[in-house]
N, C-alpha and C positions, 0 to 999 in steps of 0.2 A: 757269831753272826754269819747266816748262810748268804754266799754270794750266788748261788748255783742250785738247782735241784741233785738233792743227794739220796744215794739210795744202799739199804744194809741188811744184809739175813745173818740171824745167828748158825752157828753151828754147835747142835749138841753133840758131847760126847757123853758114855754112856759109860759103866767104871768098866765093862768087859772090852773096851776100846771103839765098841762100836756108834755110828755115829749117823746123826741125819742134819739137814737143813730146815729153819723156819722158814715163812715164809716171806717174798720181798715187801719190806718197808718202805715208802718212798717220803721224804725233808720235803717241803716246797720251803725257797727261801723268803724270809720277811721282808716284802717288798709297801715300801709307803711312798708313793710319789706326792704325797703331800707333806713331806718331813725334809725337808734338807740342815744337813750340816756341813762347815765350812770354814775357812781351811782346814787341811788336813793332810798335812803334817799342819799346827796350829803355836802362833806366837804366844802372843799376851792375850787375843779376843777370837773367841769361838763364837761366830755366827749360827743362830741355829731360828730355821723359819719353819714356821707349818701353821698348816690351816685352824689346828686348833689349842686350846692349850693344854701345854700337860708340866705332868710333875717331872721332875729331873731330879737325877743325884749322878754326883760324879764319884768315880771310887776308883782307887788303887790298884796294882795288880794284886795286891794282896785282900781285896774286897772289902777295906776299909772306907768309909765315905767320908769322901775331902767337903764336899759342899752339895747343896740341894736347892732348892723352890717350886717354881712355876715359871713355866717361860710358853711362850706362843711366836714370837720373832722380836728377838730380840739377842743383845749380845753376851756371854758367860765372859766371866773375869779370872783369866788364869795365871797372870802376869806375877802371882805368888808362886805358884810351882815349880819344883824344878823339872829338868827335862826327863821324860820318861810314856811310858804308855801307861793310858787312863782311860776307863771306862765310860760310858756316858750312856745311864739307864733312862730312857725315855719312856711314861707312862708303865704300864706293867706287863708291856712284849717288847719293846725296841730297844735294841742296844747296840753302841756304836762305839767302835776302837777309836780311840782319840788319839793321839802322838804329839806330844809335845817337845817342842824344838829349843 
C-alpha cells in the first residue's frame, strides 16, 4: 500500500557489461477519502466506514484468507485471532495493513 508518490527506472545491462536506463515510472499512491479504517493497531473490532459497499477479505501474511463479506460501515470481528499482521483487501484495489494487538 503506497503512502507517497513513488517513482523507479530499470537499468539494463547488456551481457557485454554495457548498460542503459528505462525510462522514469512514477506510483501515485491509493488514495480513498471515502474509506476509513480503524483502529489500527486493532483489538477485537475493526471499524471500517465508506461511502459504499464493498467486498472484503481478510488474509494472513501468508495470503491465506481468514474471513470475507460485504461491509459498507460497519464493524469486523477479530477478537478470534491471534496477534499478528493481517491484510484487509477492500473491493479489487484497496488494501490495508491491519495489526492486531
Amino acid at each position: 500500500y503506497l503512502t507517497s508518490a513513488t517513482f523507479y527506472r530499470l537499468r539494463i545491462v547488456d551481457f557485454d557489461g554495457s548498460f542503459e536506463y528505462s525510462s522514469i515510472v512514477g506510483l501515485s499512491p491509493l488514495i480513498d477519502d471515502e474509506l476509513n479504517v480503524f483502529p489500527n493497531p486493532v483489538g477485537d473490532y475493526l471499524n471500517v466506514a465508506s461511502a459504499n459497499e464493498l467486498i472484503y477479505s481478510l488474509v494472513d501474511q501468508r495470503g491465506q484468507r481468514i474471513q470475507s463479506g460485504t461491509i459498507n460501515a460497519s464493524k469486523i470481528d477479530l477478537s478470534l485471532l491471534k496477534p499478528g499482521v493481517y491484510y484487509l483487501k477492500l473491493g479489487t484495489h484497496k488494501l490495508r495493513k491491519v495489526i492486531k494487538k
